[in-house]
C-alpha positions as CSV (number, residue, x, y, z in Angstrom):
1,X,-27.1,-10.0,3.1
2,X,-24.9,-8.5,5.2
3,X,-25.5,-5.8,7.8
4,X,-23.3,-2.7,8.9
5,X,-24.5,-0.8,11.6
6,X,-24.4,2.8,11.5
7,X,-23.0,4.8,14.8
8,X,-23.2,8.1,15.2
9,X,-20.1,10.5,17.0
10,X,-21.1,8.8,20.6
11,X,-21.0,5.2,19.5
12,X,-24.6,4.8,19.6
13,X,-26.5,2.7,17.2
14,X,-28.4,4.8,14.8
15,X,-29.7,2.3,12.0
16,X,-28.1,-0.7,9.5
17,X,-26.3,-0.6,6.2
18,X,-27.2,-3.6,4.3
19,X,-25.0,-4.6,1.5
20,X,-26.5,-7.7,-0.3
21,X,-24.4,-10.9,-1.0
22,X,-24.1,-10.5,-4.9
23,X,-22.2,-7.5,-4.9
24,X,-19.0,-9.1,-2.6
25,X,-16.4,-11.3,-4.2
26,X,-14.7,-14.1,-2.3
27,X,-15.0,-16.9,-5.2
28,X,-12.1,-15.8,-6.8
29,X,-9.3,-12.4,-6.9
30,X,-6.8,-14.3,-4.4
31,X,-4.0,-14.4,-7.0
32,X,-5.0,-10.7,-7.9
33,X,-4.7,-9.5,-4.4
34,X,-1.0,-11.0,-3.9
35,X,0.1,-9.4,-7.6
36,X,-1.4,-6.1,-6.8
37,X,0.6,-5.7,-3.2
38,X,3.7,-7.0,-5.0
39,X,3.4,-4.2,-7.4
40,X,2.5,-2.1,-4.8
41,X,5.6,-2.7,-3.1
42,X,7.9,-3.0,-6.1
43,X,6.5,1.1,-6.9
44,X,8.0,2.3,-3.4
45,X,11.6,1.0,-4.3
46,X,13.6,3.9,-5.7
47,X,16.0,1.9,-7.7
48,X,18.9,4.2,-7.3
49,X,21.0,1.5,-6.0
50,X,24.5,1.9,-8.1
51,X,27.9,0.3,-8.3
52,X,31.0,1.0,-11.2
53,X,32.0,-1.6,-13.6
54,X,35.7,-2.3,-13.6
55,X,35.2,0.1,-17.1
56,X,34.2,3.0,-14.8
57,X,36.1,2.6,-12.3
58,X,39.4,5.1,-12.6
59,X,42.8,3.8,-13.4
60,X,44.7,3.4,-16.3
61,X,45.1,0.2,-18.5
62,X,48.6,-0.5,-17.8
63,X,49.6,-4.2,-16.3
64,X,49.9,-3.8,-12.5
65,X,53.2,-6.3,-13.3
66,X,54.2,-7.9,-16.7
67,X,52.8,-11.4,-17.3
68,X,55.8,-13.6,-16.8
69,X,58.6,-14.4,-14.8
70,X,57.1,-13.1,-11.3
71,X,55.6,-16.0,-9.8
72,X,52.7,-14.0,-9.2
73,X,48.9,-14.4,-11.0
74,X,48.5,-13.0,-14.1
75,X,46.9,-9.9,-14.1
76,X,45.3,-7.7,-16.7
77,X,44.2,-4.0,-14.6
78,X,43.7,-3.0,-11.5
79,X,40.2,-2.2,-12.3
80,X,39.5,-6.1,-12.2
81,X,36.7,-6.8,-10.0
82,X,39.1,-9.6,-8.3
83,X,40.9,-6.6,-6.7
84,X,40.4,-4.2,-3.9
85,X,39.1,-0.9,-5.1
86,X,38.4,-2.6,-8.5
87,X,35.1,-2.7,-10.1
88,X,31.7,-4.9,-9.0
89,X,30.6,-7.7,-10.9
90,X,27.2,-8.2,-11.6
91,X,26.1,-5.1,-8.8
92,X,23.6,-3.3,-9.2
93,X,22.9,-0.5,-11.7
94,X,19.5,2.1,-11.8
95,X,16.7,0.4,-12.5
96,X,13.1,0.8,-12.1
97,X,11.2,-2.2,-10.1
98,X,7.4,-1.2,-11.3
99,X,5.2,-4.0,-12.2
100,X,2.5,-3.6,-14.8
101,X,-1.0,-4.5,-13.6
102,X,-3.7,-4.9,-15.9
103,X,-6.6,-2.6,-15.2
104,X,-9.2,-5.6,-14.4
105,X,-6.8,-7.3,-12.3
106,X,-6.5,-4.7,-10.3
107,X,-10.1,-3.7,-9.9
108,X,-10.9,-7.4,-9.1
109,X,-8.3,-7.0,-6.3
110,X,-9.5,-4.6,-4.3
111,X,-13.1,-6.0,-4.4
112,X,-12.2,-9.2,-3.5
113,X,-10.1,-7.2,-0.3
114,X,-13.3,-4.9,0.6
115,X,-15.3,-8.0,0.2
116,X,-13.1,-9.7,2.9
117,X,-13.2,-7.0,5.0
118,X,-16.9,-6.7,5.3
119,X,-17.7,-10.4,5.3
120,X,-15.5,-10.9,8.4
121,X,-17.6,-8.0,10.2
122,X,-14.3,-5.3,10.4
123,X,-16.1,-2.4,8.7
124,X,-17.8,0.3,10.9
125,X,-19.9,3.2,9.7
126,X,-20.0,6.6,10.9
127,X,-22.9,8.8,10.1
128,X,-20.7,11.3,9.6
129,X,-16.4,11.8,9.9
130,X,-16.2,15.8,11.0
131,X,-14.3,16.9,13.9
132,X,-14.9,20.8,15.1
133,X,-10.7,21.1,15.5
134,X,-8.0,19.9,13.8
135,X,-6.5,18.3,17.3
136,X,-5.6,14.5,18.1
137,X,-7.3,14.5,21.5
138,X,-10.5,15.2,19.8
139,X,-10.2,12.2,17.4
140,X,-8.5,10.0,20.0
141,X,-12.1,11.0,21.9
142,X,-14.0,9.9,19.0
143,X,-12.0,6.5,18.2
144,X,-12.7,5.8,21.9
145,X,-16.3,6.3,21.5
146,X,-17.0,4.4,18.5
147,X,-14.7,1.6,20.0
148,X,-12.0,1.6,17.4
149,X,-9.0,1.1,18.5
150,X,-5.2,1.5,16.3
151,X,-4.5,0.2,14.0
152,X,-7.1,1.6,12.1
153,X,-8.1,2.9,8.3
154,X,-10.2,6.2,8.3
155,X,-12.5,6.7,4.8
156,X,-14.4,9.9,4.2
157,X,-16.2,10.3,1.2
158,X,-14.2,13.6,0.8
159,X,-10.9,15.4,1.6
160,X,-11.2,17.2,5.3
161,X,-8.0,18.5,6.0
162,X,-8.8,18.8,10.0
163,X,-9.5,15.0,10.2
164,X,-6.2,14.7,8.4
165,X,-4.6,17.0,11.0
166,X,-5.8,15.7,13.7
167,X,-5.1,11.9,13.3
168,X,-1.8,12.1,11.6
169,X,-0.2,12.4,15.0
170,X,-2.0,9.0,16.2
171,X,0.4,6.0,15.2
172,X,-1.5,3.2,12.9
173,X,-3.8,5.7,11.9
174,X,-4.6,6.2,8.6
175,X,-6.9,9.0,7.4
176,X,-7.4,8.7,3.4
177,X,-11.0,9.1,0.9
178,X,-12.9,6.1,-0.7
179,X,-11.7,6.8,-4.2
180,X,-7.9,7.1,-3.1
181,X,-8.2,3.6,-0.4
182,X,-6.3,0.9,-2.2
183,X,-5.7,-2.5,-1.8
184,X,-2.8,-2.6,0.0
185,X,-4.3,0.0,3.1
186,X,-7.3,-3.0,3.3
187,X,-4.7,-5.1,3.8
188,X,-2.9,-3.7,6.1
189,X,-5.5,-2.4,8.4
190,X,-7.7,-4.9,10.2
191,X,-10.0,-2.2,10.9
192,X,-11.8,0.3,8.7
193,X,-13.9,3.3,9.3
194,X,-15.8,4.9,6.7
195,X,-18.4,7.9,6.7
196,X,-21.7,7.6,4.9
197,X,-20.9,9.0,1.6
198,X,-17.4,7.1,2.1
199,X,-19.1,3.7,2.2
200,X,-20.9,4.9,-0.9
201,X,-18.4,5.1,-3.3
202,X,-17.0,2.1,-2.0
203,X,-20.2,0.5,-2.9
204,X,-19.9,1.7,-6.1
205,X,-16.1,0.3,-6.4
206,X,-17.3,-3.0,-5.7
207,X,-19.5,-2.9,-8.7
208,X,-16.3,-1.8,-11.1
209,X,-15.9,-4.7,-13.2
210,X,-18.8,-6.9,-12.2
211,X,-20.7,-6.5,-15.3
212,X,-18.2,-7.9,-17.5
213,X,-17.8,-11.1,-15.1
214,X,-14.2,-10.0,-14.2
């Protein structure tokens, strides 16, 4: 059984958040983790990268010289890739770098990540994420009173645009809601922060999948 404690706006203690041992994974998802992030990054490359084949590349076909008798090479065009200004060989073209990942795989993933995070103690609960202004000293003031310092994941358990505002401006400050939270932002944040009704839904996420054994 593990045990969250629940902090209220001051940092004080207000209660526990048990979460039993059957419902977090760390027997097995490693391999999923890794494939998940690679496709993650493979979906932020734009694949515009682009070069001409010695076809595109504009000239006309004539010989730059004719084939004998010069004691020069042979050459063909001076579209050949061999030449300055001539075409690329084997560059690279448009492309799109997205990985498929199965639907299981990826729901194994991210409970095997929020697993990890709350088995090595890195998950604090709020008893509630609002802010009165949309202004960064505000939630600087409440990072500082809950004790969480950047870099840091923020999880409500729905949109509030002046959280949003007011943290964007902090660097390694994420603010984002539990159904959106991926695996890649567990990953990359050694700390998370989740409201209530946040830590909910990701309760629920870490059920996705477990009744089929997956």
């Amino acid at each position: 059984m593990k045990t969250l404690k629940v902090l209220n706006a001051k940092g004080e203690s207000i209660g526990d958040l048990e979460i039993a041992d059957d419902m977090l994974v760390l027997d097995k998802g490693v391999q999923a983790v890794h494939d998940v992030v690679v496709a993650y990054h493979n979906r932020q490359r734009s694949g515009t990268a682009s070069t001409l084949r010695k076809g595109e590349v504009a000239g006309s076909n004539k010989k730059p010289w004719r084939q004998k008798g010069t004691g020069r090479a042979r050459a063909g065009l001076k579209q050949s890739p061999v030449w300055r200004g001539g075409g690329v060989a084997f560059g690279p073209h448009p492309r799109s770098y997205e990985t498929k990942i199965n639907k299981k795989v990826g729901q194994l993933a991210f409970r095997r990540a929020l697993s990890e995070k709350i088995a090595a103690g890195q998950v604090t609960v709020l008893d509630e994420l609002i802010i009165a202004e949309p202004k960064t000293k505000i939630f600087a003031g409440l990072m500082k009173a809950i004790a969480v310092k950047a870099p840091a994941l923020f999880v409500m358990g729905k949109p509030d645009a002046k959280v949003v505002t007011a943290a964007k401006n902090i660097p390694l400050v994420e603010v984002t809601t539990a159904d959106m939270v991926n695996v890649y932002q567990l990953l990359r944040y050694p700390v998370l922060v989740a409201d209530k009704a946040g830590i909910e839904k990701l309760k629920t996420r870490l059920q996705v999948g477990k009744e089929s054994g997956k």
